[in-house]
Each structure stands twice: as C-alpha cells, then as structure tokens.
C-alpha positions, 0 to 999 in steps of 0.5 A, a space after each residue: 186699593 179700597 178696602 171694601 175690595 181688598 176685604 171681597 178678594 180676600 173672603 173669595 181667596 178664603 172661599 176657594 182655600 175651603 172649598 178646594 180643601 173639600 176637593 183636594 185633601 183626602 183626609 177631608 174626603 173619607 166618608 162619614 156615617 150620615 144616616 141613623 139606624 131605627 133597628 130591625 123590623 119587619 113589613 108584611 113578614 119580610 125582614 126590614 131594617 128602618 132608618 130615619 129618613 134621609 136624602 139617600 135613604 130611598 134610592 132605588 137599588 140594592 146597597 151596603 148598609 154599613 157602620 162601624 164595625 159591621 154591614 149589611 146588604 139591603 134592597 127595595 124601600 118596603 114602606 116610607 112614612 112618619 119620617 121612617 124608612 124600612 128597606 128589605 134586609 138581604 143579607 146580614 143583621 139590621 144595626 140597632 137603634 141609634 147606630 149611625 150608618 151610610 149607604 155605599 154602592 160597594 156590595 162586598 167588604 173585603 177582597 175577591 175572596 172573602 166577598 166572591 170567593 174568587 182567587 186572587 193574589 195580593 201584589 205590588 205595582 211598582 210606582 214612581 213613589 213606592 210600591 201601591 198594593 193590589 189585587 191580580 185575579 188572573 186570566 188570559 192576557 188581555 188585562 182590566 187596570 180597574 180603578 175606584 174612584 175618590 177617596 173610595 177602596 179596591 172594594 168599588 171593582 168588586 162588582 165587576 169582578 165575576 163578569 170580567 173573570 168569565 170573560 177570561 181577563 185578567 183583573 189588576 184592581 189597583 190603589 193609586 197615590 193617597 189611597 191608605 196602604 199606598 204612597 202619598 202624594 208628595 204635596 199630600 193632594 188628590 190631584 183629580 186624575 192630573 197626576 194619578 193617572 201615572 200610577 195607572 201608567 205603573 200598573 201597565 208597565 208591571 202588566 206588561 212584565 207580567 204577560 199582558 198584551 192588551 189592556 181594558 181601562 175601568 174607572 168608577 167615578 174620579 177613577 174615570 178622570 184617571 183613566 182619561 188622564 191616562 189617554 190624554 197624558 200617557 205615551 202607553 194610551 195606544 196600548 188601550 184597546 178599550 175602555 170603560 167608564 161608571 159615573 165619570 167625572 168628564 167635566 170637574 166645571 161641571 161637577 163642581 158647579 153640581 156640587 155647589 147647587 146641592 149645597 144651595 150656594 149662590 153665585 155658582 158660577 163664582 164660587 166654582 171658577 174660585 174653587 178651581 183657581 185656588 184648587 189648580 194652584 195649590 196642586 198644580 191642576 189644569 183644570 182646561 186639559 180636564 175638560 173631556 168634550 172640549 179637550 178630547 185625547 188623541 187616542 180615542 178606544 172604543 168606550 162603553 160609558 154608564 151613567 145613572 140618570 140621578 147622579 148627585 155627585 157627578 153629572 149626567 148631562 156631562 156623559 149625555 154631552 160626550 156621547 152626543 158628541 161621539 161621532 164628530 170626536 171620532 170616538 166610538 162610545 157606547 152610553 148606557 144611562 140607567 133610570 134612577 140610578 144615583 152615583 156609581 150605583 148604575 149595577 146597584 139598580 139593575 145588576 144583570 141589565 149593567 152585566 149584560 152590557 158589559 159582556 157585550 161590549 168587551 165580549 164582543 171583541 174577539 181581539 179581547 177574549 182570544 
C-alpha cells in the first residue's frame, strides 16, 4: 500500500476516534460554562443583567442563566450593542462581572419540589445493571416515562411537569445508563438511544408493578432517539398509546453532519460517514436502524412532535421530513414547529403556546385521562 494512503486512512481513523469520542464519552459531553457575565444592570428601570456577546446570548425565549454555584432565570434581549448583551432578570441576582456562565432551557434547579412545589417520591427503577434513580409525581394510571436528553438531567422534564399533572398522569421522570447517580454502561459509551432505551423498557416494567395501564412516551432531545429506540426495539411498544417528542434526534446522519457545518469542518459528507463508522464500532451502534423516516417502527402511536425552527443542535428539517412523510408511514404525528426557537427551547419561546398543544393532544384522549 503506498504510504501516501496509509498516512489518509490513518488520519481518517484518527479523525473518526475524536469525533466519536465527542459523541460518545460522557465525560466529553457534560456542559462547560461558555459565556461570560458583564454583572447587573439596568435598561430604562428594568432589572437586566449584561453578557458579553455571544452565539447564544440572544436567543429568544426565557432561560437558566447558570454558573457555578448559583442561577438565575432571565428573559427578553432589552438592549444589543458594543459587543454587550442585557436581558431582562426574572428571578434571582445577576452574576458579577467576570463570572463564566451558560444558558440552559432548564428553568428550575432541582426537583419537583424544590422548583414546582409539586409532591414527589424519589424511587428506584430497577435496570438491567443497577437500580437508576428517579422522580414518581403520582396520578391516576396512565404513566409519562419522561426522558432528558444527552448528557442532560431529570431537571429537563421539569417543565412538562405541572401540565401533565393536571392532566392527571402519573410523572416517572427517569435517568438512564451513564446518567451521575446511575449505572454505567458497561463499555462506559452513550450508545444514542441503541441500547438506552432498555432502560426505558425498565421503567415500564416497574410502571406496571406499580398499577399503570398506559403509557405516554416524552423524550427531549436524544431522549427522543430513546423512546424511538423504544418502539422499534421493545416487545412492550404496543403498550405505547402515545407519544411525545421535543427537538428529537430523528436522523443521527442528519444531525452529525449539523454538527459538522456549525463547527465549519469541509468535507462533511466524509467526516460524518468516518464519525459514524468509527462511532458504530467502538459501541456497537446501527446507525441504519436509527434513521427514523427510512426505517420507521412497527408500531406507530399517535405522536405530538415539536421542533424549533432554529435548532442548532438537532436538525429541523429532519422532523420537517417525518411529519411530511406521516401519513404514507401510517403514523398519525402532529408537528408543531415553534418560530425561533433553539434546542429543546420550543416552551422557552412560547410556555403557554407549547402547553396548550400538549393538553391538546394527550387531553384529548379520553382513553388517557380516564
């Protein structure tokens, strides 16, 4: 073999070990603090707090400012200029000057009661490799199995939370494999909903221990992949009645070579077949039986699907595509695509547009709220 390709296929190889490392090492995949706090101010007599500009700090909506050691919850941009942003304060105190911070769609630190006042129990959902910790808000017998998304925390599920509770549902908002508190993988990989999704599968079993007689699959984000997984992969997917997906990873292609244009890398094409290659041996993923539109599940519950229409993240066109391709799948979805919305930030930009589809949609089912 002539050197000059054994030195490309080794720089592909050494490519795809990097980038899959991105995707698949949790430790690779926790959330930094990217921004930087300007400290408080204040914009025509309204409580503000400035940033130093960035990327994200002028998405629309409401949002967790947090660092380390404290948050806050802040909302419209009030003024953008001078390479400074100041958005309205809505809760809490600004962060000083020089604090390094991120913003999260996550609302509420904490757990049902401590961010909702909402009663709760702390459980355990036995799993194949260990007991997984989460919260059980109870209700009547029809059971949401909610499920963050990558590298995320139960905190994600908390805005769902109050509407699915008057609705009456019981809430088991879970962790899965790699989640802290929560069993490892043993190869210590996320697998993208590949092999997660058994732990969802857990979660129905100890449902059905409990009383349940239905079940409402919610996934955020690569909580979707899961609960597609779930469907595809699962001999409890007839159990499903519905389904629920916010920004869902539908197409992992799709979203890699995403991924790849943000980061301004050429040849995306490549980099995301190696990404995917490399990525499918060391943890053992199909990446072919992930692709939703071209390999749909059997079983096909009616889904309300919500995507924001500036999704950076996951993309959009990927749901555009599933929902237009509902009705020759079979597969009654409801898509709501929220203008300027980024990831999973859908209820961030527009809390009681996002509820009122959600009540809705499982409202509407007397089959589910009996």
């Amino acid at each position: 073999m002539p050197i000059v390709l054994v030195v490309a296929v080794l720089a592909l190889l050494g490519i795809g070990w990097y980038y899959s490392g991105q995707l698949l090492d949790p430790g690779q995949a926790r959330p930094g603090y990217p921004d930087v706090s300007l400290g408080p101010t204040s914009v025509n007599g309204v409580s503000s707090v400035a940033l130093q500009k960035a990327s994200d700090t002028t998405d629309a909506g409401q949002w967790a400012l947090l660092w380390n050691g404290g948050s806050a919850q802040v909302g419209e941009v009030l003024s953008d200029r001078d390479n400074k942003v100041e958005r309205r304060l809505l809760k809490g105190q600004a962060p000083p000057a020089g604090t390094h911070v991120r913003f999260s769609p996550q609302m509420w630190p904490g757990d049902p009661k401590s961010a909702l006042g909402q009663d709760f129990q702390n459980v355990d959902v036995p799993t194949e490799l260990g007991p997984a910790p989460a919260w059980l808000v109870p209700g009547n017998d029809t059971w949401v199995i909610a499920i963050h998304g990558r590298a995320g925390t139960r905190e994600e599920t908390l805005r769902a939370i109050p509407t699915l509770h008057q609705l009456g549902f019981t809430v088991l908002s879970i962790t899965y494999r790699n989640d802290d508190g929560a069993p490892k993988s043993p190869d210590g990989f996320f697998h993208l909903g590949d092999s997660e999704w058994r732990d969802v599968e857990s979660a129905m079993r100890y449902g059905s221990q409990q009383g349940a007689k239905r079940f409402v699959l919610y996934g955020w984000s690569m909580g979707g992949a899961i609960a597609e997984q779930l469907l595809k992969q699962s001999p409890l997917a007839g159990q499903v009645d519905s389904v629920v997906l916010d920004a869902p990873a539908v197409s992992w292609t799709k979203t890699l070579v995403l991924q790849a244009q943000d980061r301004g890398l050429p040849l995306t094409s490549v980099l995301t077949w190696d990404a995917e290659l490399v990525s499918g041996w060391r943890g053992g993923i199909d990446f072919g039986r992930m692709e939703l539109l071209d390999a749909p599940p059997a079983h096909k519950p009616p889904t309300l699907l919500f995507h924001g229409s500036l999704d950076t993240t996951v993309p959009v066109q990927a749901s555009r595509d599933l929902a237009a391709a509902a009705g020759s799948l079979g597969w009654p979805i409801t898509y709501v695509e929220v203008p300027k919305a980024e990831h999973t930030a859908a209820w961030n930009v527009d809390p009681s547009g996002y509820e009122r589809h959600l009540r809705d949609f499982l409202g509407g089912r007397p089959d589910l709220t009996r």
